[in-house]
PADREN-664111 format. One record per residue (C-alpha): residue number from 1; residue in one letter; x, y, z. Coordinates in Angstrom, 2 decimals. Layout:
REM residues N
pos; code; u; v; w
NUM; A; X; Y; Z
...
***
This chain:
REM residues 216
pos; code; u; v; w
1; X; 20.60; -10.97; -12.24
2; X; 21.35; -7.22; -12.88
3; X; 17.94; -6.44; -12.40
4; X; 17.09; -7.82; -9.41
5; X; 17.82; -4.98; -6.97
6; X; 15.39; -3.10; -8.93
7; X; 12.68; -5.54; -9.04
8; X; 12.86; -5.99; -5.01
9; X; 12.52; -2.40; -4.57
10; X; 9.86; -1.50; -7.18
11; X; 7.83; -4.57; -5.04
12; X; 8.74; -3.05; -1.90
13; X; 7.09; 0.55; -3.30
14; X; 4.04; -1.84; -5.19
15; X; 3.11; -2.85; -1.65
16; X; 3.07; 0.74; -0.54
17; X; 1.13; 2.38; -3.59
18; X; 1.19; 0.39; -6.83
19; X; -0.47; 3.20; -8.81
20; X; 2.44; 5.38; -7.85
21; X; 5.19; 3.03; -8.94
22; X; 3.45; 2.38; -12.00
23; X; 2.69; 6.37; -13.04
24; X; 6.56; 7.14; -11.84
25; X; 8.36; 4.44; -13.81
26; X; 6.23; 5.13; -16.97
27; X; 7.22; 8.98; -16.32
28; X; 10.80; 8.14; -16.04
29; X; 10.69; 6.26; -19.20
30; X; 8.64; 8.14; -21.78
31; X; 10.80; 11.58; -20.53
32; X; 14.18; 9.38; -21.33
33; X; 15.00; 9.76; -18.02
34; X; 15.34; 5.93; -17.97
35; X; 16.50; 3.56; -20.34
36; X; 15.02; 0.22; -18.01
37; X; 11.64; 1.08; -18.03
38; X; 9.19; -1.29; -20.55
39; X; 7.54; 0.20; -22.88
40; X; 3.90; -1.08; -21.58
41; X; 4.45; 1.17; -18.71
42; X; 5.58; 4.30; -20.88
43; X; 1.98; 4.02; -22.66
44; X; -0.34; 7.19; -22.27
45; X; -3.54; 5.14; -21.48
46; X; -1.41; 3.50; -18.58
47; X; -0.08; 6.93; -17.52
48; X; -3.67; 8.27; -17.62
49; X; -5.08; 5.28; -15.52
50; X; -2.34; 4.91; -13.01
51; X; -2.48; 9.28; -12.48
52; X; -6.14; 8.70; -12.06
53; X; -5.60; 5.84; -9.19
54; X; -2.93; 7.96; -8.00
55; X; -5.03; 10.65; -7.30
56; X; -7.59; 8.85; -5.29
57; X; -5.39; 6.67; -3.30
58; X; -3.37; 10.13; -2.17
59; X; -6.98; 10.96; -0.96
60; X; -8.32; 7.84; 0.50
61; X; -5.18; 7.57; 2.24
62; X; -5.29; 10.39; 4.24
63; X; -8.69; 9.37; 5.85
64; X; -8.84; 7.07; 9.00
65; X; -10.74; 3.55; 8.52
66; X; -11.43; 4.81; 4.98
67; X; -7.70; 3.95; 4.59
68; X; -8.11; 0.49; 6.09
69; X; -10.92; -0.03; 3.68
70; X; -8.76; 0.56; 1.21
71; X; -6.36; -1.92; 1.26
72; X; -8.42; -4.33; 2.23
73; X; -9.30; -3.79; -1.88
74; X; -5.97; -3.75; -2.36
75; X; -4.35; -6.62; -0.96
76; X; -4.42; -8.55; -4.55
77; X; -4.05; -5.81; -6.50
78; X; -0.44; -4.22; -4.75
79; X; 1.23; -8.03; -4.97
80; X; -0.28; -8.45; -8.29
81; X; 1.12; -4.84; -9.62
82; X; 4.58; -5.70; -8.34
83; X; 4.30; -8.71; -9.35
84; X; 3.38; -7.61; -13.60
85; X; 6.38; -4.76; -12.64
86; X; 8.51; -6.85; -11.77
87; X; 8.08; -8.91; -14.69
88; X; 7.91; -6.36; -17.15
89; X; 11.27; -5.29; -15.84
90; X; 13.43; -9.03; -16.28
91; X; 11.29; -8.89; -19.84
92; X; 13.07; -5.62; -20.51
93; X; 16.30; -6.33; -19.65
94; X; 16.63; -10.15; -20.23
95; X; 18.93; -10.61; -17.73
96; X; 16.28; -12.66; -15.10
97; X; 13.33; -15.06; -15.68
98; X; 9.99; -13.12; -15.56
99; X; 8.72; -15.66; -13.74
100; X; 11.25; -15.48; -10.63
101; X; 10.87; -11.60; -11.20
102; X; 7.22; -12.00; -10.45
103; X; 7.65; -14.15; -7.92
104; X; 10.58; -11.27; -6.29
105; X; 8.31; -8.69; -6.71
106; X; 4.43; -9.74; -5.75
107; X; 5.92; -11.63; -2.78
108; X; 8.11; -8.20; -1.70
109; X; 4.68; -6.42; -2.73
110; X; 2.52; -8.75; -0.51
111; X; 5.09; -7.94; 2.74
112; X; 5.36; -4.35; 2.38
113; X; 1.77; -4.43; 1.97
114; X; 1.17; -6.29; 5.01
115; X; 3.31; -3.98; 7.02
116; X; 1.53; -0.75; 5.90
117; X; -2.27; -2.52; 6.09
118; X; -1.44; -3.13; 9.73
119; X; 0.46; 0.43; 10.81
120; X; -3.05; 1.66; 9.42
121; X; -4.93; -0.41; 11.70
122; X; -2.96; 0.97; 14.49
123; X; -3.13; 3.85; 14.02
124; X; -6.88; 4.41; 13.29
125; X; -6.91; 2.51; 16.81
126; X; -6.62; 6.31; 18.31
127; X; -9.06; 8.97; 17.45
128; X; -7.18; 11.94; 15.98
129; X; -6.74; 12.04; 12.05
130; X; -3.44; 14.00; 11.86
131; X; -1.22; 10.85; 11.95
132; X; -3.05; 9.24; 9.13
133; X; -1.56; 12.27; 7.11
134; X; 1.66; 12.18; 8.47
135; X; 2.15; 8.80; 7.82
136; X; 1.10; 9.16; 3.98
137; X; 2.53; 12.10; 3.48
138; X; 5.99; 10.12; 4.18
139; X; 5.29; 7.07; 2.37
140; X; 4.38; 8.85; -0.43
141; X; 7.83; 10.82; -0.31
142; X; 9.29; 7.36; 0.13
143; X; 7.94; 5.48; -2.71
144; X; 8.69; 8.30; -5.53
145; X; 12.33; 9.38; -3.46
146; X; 13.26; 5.52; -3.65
147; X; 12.00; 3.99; -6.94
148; X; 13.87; 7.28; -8.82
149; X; 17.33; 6.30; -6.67
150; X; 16.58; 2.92; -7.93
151; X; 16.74; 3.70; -11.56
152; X; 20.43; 5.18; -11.05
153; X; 21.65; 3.14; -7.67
154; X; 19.64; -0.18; -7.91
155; X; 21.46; -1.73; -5.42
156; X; 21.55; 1.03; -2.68
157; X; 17.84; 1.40; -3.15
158; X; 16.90; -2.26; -2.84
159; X; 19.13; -2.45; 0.86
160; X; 17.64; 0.36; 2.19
161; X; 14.11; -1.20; 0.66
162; X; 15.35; -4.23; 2.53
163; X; 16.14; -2.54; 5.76
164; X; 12.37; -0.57; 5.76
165; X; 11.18; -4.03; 5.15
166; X; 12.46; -5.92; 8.40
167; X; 12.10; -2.61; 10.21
168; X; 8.16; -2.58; 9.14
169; X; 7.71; -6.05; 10.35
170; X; 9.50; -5.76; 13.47
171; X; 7.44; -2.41; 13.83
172; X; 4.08; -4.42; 12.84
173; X; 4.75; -7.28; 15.60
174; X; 5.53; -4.47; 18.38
175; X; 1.89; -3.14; 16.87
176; X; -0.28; -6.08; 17.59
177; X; -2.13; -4.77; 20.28
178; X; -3.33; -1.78; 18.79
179; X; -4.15; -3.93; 15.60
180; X; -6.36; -6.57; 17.88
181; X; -8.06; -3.19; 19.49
182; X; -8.83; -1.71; 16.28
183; X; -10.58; -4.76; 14.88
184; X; -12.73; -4.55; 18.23
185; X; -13.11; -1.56; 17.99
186; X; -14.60; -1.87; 14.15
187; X; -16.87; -4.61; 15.06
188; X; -18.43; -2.69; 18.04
189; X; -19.35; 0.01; 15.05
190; X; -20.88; -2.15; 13.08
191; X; -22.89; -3.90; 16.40
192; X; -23.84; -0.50; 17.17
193; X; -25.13; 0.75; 13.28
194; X; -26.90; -2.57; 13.70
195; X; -28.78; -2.18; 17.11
196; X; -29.64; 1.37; 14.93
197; X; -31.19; 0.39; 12.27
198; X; -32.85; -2.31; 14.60
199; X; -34.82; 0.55; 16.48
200; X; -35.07; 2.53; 13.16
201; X; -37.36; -0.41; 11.66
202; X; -39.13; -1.04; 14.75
203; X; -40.95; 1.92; 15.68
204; X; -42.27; 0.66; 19.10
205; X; -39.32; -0.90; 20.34
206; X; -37.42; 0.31; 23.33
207; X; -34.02; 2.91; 22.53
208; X; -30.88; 1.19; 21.27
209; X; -28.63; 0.80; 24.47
210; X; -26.09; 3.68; 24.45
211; X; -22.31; 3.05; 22.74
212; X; -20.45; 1.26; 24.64
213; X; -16.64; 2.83; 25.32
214; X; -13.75; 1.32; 23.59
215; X; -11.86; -1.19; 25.80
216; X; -8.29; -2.06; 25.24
***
């Protein structure tokens, strides 16, 4: 069971940005900064594909509704990373069954995901960008500042991974309102690109009506 703090908390970071968890445990472990880490994630065609994902999720992430878009993608593919992590961890260390590491880790990965999916929403539910940026620029900072205090303090990482956990869901139920408004808010866009492309086909047809505001 020794390496089930770190299989919570690299699920908790999977959920947040898989591609990030994967490039820094792979780092860790091909430097020798880490003795834990599997071999399969030390591999430089891994490192070069997860650095590669990186890269774009730091820049889809900074960009509002382009963010929700992208992790709608991602909802299989975060649990699913934590969960092969998580695995690939007990594997390494022999001291859990994969399977209940998977299990630990994709359904962790599937939470955390869930919480940051639906902060998103809310915030793209107001117009200005700058919190989108904020909020990513943090998480990132969290993911790498927490999976590297889990390689040395496993169980100190995985309570505070815990206690962002509840927090995040007790944020994300305080949040509903502005998640409801920005899924009205999306549909009205697409009504409106609709009514557009309506009038754009139909040359002699009266004006599209004008956008209707955003009700809360």
């Amino acid at each position: 069971m020794s390496v089930l703090p770190l299989v919570f908390t690299s699920g908790w970071a999977s959920g947040i940005n898989a591609y990030a968890v994967v490039l820094l445990l792979g780092l860790l472990g091909a430097t020798g900064l880490a003795d834990d880490v599997p071999g399969a994630l030390q591999r430089p065609d891994v490192l070069i594909v997860a650095g590669v994902l990186f890269l774009c999720e730091v820049v889809a992430d900074k960009i509002p509704y382009v963010d929700s878009v992208w992790d709608s993608v991602h909802t299989v593919i975060r649990p699913v990373s934590g969960a092969v992590v998580a695995a690939l961890l007990a594997g390494q260390s022999g001291s859990l069954p994969e399977v209940a590491a998977g299990a630990v880790g994709g359904g962790t990965a599937l939470l955390s995901h869930l919480v940051k999916a639906g902060t998103r929403m809310a915030i793209n539910s107001s117009p200005e960008p700058f919190s989108n940026i904020v909020v990513s620029v943090l998480e990132d900072l969290g993911v790498a500042g927490l999976v590297t205090f889990a390689i040395f303090h496993p169980v100190a990482a995985s309570l505070i991974a815990g206690t962002f956990l509840v927090l995040g869901l007790v944020v994300l139920a305080f949040l509903a309102h502005r998640i409801r408004r920005f899924w009205r808010r999306r549909a009205q866009r697409r009504e409106e690109k609709r009514l557009a492309r309506a009038a754009a086909a139909a040359p002699g047809a009266p004006p599209p009506p004008p956008p209707t505001p955003y009700l809360d």
